[in-house]
CHARMM-style PDB file with segment names, atoms N, HN, CA, C and O in Angstrom:
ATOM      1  N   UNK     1      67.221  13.283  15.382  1.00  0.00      PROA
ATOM      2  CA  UNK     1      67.882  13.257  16.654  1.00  0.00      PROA
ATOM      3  C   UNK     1      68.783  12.018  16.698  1.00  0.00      PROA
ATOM      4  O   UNK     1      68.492  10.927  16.207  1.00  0.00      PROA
ATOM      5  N   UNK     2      69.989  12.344  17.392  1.00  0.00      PROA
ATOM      6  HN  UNK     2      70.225  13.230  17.791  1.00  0.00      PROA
ATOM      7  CA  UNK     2      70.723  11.138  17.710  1.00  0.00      PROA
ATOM      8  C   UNK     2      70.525  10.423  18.836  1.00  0.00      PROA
ATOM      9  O   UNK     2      70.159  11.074  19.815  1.00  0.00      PROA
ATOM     10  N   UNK     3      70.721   8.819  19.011  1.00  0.00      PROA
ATOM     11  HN  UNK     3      71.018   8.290  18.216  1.00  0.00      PROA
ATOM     12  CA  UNK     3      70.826   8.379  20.063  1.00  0.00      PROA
ATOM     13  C   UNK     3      71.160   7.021  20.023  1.00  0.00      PROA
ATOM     14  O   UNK     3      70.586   6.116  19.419  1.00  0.00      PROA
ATOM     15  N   UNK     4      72.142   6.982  20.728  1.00  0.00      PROA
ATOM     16  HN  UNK     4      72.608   7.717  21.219  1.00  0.00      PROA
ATOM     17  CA  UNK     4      73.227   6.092  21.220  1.00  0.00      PROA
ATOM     18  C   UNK     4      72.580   4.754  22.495  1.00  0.00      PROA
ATOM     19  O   UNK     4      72.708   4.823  23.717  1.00  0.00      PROA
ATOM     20  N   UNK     5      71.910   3.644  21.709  1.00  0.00      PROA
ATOM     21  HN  UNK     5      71.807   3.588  20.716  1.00  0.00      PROA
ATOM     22  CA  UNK     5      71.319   2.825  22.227  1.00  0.00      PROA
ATOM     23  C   UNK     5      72.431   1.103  21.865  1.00  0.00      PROA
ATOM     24  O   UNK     5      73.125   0.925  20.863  1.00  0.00      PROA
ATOM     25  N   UNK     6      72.263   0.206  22.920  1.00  0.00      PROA
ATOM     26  HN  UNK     6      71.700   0.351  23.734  1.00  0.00      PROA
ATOM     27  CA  UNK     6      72.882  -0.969  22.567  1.00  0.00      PROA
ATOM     28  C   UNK     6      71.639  -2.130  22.730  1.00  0.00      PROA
ATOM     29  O   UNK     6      70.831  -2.273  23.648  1.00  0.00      PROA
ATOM     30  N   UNK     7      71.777  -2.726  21.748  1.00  0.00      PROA
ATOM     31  HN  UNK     7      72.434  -2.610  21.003  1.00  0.00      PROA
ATOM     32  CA  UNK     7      71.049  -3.983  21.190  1.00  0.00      PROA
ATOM     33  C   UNK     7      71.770  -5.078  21.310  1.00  0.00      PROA
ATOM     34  O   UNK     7      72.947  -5.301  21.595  1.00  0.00      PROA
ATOM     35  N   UNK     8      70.364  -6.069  20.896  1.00  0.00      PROA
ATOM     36  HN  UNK     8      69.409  -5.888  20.664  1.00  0.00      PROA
ATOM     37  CA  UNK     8      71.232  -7.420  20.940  1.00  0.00      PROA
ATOM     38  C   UNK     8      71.517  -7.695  19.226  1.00  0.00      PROA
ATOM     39  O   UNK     8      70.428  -7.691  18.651  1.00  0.00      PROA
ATOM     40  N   UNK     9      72.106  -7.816  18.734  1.00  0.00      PROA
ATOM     41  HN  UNK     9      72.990  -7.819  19.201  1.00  0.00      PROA
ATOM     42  CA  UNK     9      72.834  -8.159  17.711  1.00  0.00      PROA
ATOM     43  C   UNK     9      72.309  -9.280  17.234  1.00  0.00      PROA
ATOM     44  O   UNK     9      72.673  -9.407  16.064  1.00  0.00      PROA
ATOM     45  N   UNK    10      71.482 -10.342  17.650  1.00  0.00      PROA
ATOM     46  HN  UNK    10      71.186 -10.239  18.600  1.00  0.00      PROA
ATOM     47  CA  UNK    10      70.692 -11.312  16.973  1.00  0.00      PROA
ATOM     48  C   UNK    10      68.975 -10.758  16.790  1.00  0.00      PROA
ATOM     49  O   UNK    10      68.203 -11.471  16.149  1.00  0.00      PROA
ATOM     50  N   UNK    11      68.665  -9.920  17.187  1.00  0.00      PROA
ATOM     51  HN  UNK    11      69.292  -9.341  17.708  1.00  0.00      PROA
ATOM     52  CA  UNK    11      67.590  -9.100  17.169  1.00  0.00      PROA
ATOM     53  C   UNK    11      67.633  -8.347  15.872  1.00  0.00      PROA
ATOM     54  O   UNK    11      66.916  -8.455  14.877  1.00  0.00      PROA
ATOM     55  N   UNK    12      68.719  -7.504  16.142  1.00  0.00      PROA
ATOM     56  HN  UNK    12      69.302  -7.416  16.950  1.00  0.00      PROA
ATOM     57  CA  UNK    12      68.549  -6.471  15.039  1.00  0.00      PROA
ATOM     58  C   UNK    12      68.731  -7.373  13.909  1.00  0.00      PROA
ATOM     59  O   UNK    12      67.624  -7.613  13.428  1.00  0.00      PROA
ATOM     60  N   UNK    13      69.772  -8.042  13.211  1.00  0.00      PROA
ATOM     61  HN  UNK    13      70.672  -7.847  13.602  1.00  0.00      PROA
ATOM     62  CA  UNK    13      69.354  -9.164  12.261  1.00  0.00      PROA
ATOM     63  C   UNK    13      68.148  -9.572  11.777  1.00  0.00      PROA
ATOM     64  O   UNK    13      67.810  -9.543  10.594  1.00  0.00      PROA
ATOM     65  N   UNK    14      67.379 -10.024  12.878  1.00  0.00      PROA
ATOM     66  HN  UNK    14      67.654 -10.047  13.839  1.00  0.00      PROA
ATOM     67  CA  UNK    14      66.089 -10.300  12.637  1.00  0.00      PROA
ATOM     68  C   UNK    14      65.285  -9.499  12.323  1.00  0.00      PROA
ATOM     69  O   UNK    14      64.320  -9.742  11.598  1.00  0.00      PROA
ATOM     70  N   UNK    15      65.613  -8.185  12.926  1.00  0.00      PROA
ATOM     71  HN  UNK    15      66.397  -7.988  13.515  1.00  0.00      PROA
ATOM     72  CA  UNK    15      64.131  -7.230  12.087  1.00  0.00      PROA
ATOM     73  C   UNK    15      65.057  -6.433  10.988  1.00  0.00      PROA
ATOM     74  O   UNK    15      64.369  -5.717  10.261  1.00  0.00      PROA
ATOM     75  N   UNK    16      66.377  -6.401  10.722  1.00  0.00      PROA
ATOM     76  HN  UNK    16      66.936  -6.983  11.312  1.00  0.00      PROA
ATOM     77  CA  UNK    16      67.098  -6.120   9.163  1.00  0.00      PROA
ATOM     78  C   UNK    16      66.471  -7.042   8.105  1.00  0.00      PROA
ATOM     79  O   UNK    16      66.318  -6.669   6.942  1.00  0.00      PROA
ATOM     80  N   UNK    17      66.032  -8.536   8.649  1.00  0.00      PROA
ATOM     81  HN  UNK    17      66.157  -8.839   9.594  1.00  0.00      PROA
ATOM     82  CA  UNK    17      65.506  -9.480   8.111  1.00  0.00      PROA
ATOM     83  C   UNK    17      63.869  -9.077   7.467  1.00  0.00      PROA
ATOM     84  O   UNK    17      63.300  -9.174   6.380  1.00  0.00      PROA
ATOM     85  N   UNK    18      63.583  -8.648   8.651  1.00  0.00      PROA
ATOM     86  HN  UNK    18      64.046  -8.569   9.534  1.00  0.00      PROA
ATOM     87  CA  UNK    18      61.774  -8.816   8.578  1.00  0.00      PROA
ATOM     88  C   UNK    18      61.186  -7.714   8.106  1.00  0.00      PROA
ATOM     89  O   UNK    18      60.025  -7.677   7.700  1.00  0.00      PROA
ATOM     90  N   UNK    19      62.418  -6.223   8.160  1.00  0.00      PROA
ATOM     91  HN  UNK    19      63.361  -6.253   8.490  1.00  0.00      PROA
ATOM     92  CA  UNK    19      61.707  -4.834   7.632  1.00  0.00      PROA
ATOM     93  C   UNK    19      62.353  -4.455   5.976  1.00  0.00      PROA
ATOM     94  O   UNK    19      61.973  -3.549   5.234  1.00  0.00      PROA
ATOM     95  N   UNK    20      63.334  -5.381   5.748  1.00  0.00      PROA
ATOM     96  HN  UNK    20      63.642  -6.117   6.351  1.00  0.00      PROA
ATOM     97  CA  UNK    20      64.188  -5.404   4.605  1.00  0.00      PROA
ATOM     98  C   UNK    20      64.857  -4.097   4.688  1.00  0.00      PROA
ATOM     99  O   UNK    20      65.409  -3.521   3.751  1.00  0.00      PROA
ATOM    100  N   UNK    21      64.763  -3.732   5.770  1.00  0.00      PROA
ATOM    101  HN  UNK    21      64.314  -4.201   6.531  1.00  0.00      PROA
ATOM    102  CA  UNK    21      65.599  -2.281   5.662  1.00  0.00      PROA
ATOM    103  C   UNK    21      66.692  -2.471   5.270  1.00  0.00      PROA
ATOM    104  O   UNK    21      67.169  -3.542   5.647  1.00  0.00      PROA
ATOM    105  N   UNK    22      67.510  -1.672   4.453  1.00  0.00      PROA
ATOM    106  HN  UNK    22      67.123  -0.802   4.147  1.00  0.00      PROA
ATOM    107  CA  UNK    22      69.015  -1.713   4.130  1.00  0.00      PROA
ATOM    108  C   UNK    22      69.914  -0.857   5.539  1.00  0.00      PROA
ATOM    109  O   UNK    22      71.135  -0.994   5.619  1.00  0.00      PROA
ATOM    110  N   UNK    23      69.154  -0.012   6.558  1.00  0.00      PROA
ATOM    111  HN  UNK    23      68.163   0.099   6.493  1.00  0.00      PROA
ATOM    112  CA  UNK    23      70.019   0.111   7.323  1.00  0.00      PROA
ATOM    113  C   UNK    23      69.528  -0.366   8.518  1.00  0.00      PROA
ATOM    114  O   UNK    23      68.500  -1.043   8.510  1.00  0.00      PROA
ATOM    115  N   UNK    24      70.305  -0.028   9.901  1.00  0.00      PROA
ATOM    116  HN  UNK    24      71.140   0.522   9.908  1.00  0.00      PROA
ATOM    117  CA  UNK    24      69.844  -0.310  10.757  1.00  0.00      PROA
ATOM    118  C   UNK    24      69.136   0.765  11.582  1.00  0.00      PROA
ATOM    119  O   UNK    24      68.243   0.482  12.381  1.00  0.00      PROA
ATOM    120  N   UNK    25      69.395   1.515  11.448  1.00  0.00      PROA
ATOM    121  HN  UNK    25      70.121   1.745  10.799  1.00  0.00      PROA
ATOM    122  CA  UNK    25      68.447   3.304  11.454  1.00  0.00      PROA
ATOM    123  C   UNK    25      67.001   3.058  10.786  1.00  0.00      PROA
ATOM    124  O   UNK    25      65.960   3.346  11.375  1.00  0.00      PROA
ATOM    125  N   UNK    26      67.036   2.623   9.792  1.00  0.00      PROA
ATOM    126  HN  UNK    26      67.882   2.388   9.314  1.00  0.00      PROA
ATOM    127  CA  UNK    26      65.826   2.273   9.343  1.00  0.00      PROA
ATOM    128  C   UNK    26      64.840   1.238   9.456  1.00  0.00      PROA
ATOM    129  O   UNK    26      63.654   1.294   9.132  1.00  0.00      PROA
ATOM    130  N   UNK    27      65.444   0.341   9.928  1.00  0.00      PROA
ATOM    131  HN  UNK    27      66.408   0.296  10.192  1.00  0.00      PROA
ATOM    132  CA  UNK    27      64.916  -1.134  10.248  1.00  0.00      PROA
ATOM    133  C   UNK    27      64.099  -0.457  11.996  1.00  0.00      PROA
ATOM    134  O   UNK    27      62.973  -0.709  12.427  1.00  0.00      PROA
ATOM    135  N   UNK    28      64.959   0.231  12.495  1.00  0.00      PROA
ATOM    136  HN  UNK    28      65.873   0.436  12.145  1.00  0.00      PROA
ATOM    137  CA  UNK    28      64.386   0.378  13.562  1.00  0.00      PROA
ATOM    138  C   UNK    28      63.458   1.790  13.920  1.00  0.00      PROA
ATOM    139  O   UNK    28      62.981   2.122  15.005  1.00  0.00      PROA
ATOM    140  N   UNK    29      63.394   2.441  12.680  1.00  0.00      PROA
ATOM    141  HN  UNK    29      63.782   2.172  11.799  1.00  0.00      PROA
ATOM    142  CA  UNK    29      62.450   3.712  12.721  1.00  0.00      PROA
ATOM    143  C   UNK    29      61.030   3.074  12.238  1.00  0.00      PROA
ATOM    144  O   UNK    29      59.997   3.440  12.799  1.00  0.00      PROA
ATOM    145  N   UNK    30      60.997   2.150  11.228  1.00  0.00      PROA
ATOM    146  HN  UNK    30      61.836   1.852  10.772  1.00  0.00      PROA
ATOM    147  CA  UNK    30      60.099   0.810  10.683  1.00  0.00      PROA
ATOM    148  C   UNK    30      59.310   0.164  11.963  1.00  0.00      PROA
ATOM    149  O   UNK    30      58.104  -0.045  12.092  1.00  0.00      PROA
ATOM    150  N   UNK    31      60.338  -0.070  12.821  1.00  0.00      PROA
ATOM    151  HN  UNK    31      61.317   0.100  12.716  1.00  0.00      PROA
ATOM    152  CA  UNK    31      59.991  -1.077  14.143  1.00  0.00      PROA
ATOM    153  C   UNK    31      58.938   0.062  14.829  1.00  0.00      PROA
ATOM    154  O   UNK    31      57.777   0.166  15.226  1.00  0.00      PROA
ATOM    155  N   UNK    32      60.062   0.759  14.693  1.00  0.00      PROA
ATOM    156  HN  UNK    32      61.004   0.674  14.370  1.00  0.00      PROA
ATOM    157  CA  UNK    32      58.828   1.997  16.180  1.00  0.00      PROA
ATOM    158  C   UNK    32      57.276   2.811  15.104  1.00  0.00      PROA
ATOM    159  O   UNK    32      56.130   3.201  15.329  1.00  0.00      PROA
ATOM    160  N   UNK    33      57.934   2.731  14.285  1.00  0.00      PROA
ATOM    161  HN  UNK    33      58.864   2.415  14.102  1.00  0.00      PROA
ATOM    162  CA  UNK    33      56.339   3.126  13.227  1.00  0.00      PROA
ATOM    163  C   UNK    33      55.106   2.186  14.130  1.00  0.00      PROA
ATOM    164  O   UNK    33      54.161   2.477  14.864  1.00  0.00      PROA
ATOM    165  N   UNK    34      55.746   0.873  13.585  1.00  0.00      PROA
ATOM    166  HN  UNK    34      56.513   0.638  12.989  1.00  0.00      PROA
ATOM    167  CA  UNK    34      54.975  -0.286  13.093  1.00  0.00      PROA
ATOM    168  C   UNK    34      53.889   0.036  15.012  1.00  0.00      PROA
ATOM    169  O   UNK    34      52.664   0.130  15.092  1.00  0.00      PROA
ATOM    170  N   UNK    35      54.818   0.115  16.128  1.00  0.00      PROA
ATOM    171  HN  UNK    35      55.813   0.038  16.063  1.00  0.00      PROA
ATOM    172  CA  UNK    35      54.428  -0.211  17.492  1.00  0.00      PROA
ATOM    173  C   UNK    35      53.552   0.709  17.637  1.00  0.00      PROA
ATOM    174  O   UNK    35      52.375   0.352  17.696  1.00  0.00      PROA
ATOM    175  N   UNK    36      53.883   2.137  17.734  1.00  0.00      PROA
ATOM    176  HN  UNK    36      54.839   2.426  17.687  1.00  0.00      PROA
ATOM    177  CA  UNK    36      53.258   3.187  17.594  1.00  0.00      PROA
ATOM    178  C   UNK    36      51.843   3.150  17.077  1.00  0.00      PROA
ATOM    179  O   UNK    36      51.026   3.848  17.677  1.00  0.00      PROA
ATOM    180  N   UNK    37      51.304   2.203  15.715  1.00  0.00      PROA
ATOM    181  HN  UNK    37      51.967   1.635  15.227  1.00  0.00      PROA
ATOM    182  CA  UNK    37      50.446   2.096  14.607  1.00  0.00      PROA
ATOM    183  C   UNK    37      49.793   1.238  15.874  1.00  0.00      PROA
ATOM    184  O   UNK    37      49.257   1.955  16.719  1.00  0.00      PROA
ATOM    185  N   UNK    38      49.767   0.147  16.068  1.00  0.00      PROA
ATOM    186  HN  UNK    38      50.202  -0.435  15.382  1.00  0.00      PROA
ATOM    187  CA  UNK    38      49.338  -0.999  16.580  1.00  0.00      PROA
ATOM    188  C   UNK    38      48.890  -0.677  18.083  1.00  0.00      PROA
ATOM    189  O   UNK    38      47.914  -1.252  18.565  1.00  0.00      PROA
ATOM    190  N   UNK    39      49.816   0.488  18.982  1.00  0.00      PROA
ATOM    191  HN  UNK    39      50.609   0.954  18.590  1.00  0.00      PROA
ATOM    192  CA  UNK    39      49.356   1.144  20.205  1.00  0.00      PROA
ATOM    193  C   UNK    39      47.645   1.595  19.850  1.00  0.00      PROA
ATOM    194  O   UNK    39      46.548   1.372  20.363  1.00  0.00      PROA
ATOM    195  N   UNK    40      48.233   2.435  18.534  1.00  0.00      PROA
ATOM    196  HN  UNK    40      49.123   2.617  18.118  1.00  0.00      PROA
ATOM    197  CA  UNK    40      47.103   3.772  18.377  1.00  0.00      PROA
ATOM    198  C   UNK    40      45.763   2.587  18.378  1.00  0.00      PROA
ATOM    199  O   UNK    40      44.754   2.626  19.082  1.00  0.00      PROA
ATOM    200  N   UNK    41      46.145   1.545  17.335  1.00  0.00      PROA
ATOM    201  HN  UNK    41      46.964   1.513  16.763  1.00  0.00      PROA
ATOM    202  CA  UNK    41      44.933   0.743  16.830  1.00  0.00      PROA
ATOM    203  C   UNK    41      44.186   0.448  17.726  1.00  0.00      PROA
ATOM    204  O   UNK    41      42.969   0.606  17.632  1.00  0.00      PROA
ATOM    205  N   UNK    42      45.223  -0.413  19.576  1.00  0.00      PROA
ATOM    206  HN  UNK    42      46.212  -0.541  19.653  1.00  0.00      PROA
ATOM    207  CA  UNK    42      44.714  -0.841  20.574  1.00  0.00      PROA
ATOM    208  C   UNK    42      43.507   0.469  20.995  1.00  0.00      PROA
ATOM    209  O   UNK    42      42.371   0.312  21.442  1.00  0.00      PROA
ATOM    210  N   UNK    43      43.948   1.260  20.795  1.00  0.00      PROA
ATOM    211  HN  UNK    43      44.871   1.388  20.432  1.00  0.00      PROA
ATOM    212  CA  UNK    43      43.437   2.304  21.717  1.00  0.00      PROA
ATOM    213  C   UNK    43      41.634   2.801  21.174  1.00  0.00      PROA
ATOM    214  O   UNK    43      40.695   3.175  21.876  1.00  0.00      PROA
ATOM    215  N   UNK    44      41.703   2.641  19.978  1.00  0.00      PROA
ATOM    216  HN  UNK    44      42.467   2.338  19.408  1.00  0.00      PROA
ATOM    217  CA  UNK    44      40.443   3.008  19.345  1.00  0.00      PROA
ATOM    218  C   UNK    44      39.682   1.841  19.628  1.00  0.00      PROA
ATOM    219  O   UNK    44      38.492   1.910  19.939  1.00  0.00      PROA
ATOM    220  N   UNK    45      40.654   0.186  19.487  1.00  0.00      PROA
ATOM    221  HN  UNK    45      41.620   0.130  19.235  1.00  0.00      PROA
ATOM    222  CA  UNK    45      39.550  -0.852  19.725  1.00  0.00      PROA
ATOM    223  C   UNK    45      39.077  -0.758  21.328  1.00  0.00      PROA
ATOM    224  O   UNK    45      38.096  -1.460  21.568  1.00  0.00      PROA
ATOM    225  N   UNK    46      39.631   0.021  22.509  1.00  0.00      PROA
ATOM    226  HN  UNK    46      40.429   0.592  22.314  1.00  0.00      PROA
ATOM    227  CA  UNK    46      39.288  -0.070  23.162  1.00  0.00      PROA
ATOM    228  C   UNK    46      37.897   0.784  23.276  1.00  0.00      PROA
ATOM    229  O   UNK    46      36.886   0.340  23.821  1.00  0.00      PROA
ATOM    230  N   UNK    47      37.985   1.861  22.779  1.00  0.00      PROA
ATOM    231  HN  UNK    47      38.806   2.221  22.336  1.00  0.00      PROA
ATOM    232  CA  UNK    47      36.518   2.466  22.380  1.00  0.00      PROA
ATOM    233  C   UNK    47      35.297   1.970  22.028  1.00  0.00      PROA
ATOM    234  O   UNK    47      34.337   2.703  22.263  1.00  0.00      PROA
ATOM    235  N   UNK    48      35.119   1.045  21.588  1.00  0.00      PROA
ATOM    236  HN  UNK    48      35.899   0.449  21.397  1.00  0.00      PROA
ATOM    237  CA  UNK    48      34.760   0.187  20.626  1.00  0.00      PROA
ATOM    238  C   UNK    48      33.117   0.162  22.010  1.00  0.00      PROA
ATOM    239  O   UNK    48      33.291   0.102  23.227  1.00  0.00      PROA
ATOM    240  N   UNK    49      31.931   0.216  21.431  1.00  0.00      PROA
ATOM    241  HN  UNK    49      31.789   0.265  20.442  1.00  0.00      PROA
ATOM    242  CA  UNK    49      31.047   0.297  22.138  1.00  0.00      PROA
ATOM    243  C   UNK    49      31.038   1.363  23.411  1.00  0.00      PROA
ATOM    244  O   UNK    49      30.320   1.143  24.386  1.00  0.00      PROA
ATOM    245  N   UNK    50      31.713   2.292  23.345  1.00  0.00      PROA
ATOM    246  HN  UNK    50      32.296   2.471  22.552  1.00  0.00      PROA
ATOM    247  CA  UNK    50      31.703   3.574  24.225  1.00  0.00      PROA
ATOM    248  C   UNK    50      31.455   4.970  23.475  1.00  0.00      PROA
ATOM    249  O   UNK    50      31.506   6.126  23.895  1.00  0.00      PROA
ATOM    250  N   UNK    51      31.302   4.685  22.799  1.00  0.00      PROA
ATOM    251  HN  UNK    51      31.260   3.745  22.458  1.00  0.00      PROA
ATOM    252  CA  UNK    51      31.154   6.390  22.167  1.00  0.00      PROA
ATOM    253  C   UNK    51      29.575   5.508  20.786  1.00  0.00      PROA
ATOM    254  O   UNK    51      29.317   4.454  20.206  1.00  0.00      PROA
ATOM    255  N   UNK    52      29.098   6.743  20.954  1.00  0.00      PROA
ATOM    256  HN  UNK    52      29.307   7.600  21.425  1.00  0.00      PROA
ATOM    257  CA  UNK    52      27.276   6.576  20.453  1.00  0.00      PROA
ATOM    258  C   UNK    52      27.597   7.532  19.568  1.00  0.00      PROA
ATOM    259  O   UNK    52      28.154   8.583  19.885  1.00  0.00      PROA
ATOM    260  N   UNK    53      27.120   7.085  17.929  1.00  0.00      PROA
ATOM    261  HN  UNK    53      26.667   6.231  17.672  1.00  0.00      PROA
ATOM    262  CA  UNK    53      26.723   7.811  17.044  1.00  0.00      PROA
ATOM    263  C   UNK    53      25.369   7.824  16.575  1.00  0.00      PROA
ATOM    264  O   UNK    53      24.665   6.819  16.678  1.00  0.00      PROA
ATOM    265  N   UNK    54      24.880   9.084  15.977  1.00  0.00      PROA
ATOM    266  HN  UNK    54      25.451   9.900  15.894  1.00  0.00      PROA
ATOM    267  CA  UNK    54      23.238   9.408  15.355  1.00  0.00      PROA
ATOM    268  C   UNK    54      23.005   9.204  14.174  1.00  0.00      PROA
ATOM    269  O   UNK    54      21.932   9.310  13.579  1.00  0.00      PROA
ATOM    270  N   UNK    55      23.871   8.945  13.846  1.00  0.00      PROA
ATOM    271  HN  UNK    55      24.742   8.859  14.329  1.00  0.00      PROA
ATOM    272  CA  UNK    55      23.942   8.363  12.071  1.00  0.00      PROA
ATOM    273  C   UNK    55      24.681   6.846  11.933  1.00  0.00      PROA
ATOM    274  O   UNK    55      25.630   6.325  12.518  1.00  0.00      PROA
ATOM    275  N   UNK    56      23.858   6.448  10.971  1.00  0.00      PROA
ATOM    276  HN  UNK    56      23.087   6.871  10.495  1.00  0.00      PROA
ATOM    277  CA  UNK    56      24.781   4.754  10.716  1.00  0.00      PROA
ATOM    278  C   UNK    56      25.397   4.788   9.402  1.00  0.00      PROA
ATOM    279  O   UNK    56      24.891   5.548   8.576  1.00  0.00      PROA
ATOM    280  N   UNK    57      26.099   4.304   9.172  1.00  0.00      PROA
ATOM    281  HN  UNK    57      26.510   3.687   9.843  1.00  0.00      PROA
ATOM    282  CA  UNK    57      27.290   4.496   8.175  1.00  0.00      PROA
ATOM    283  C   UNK    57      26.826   4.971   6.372  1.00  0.00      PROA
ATOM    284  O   UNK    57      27.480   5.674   5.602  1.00  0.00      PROA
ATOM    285  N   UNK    58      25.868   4.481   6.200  1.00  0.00      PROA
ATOM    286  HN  UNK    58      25.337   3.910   6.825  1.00  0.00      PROA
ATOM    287  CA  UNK    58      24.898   4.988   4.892  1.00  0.00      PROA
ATOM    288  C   UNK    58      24.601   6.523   5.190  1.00  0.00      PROA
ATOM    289  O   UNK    58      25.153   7.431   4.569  1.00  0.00      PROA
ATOM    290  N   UNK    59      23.757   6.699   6.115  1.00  0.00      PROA
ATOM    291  HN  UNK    59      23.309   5.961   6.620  1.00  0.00      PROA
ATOM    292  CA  UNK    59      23.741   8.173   6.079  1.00  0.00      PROA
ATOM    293  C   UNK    59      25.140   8.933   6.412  1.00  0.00      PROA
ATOM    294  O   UNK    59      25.040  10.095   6.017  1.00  0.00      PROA
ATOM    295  N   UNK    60      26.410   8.682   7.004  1.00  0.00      PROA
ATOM    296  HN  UNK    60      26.491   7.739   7.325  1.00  0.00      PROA
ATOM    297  CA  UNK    60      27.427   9.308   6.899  1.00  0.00      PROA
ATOM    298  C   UNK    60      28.036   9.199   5.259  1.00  0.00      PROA
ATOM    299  O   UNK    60      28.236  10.289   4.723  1.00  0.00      PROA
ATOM    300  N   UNK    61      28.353   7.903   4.402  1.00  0.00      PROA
ATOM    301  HN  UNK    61      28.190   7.017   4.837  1.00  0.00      PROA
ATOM    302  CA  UNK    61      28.504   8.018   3.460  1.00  0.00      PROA
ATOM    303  C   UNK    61      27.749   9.081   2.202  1.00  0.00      PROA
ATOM    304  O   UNK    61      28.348   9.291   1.147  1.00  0.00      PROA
ATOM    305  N   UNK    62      26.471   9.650   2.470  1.00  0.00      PROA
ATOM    306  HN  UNK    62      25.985   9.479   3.327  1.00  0.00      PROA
ATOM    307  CA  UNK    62      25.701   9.832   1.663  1.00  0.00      PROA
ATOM    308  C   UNK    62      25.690  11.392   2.360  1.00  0.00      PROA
ATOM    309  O   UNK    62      25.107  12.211   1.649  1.00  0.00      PROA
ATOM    310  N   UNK    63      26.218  11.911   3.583  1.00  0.00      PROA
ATOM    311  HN  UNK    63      26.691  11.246   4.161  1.00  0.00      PROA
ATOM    312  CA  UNK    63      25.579  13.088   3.654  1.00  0.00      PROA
ATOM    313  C   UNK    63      26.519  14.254   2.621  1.00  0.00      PROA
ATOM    314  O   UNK    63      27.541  14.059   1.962  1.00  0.00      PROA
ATOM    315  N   UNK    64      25.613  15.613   2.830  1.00  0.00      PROA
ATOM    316  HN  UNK    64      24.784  15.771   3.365  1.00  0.00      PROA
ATOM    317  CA  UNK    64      26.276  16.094   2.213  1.00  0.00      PROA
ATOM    318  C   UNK    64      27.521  17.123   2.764  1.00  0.00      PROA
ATOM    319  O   UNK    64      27.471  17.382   3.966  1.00  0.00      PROA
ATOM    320  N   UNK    65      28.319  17.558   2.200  1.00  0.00      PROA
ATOM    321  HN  UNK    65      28.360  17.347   1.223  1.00  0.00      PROA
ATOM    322  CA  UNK    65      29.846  18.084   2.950  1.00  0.00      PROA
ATOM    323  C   UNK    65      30.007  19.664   2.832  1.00  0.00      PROA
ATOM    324  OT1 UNK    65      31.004  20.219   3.294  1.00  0.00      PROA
TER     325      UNK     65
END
């Protein structure tokens, strides 16, 4: 999809810098990966002592499939 967005021009530099992307399409598909990843992550750590399992990690490793 196209879309026609304006930036700041010392920004994008900086993450052309930080994602080594060679474009700027890519530097910023990189950017929204990266946020997206780090949302999802927040979201599971928020789980974190709310959801109860019956097995502890040995018996999940070991069961059979």
């Amino acid at each position: 999809m196209r879309t026609t967005v304006t930036l700041n021009q010392d920004k994008i530099k900086d993450l052309l810098k930080e994602t080594k992307a060679k474009s700027k399409a890519k530097a910023v598909i990189v950017a929204i990966d990266e946020f997206l990843k780090r949302k999802k992550m927040e979201q599971l750590k928020a789980l974190k002592g709310k959801l109860k399992f019956d097995l502890d990690a040995d018996e999940i490793r070991h069961r059979e499939r």
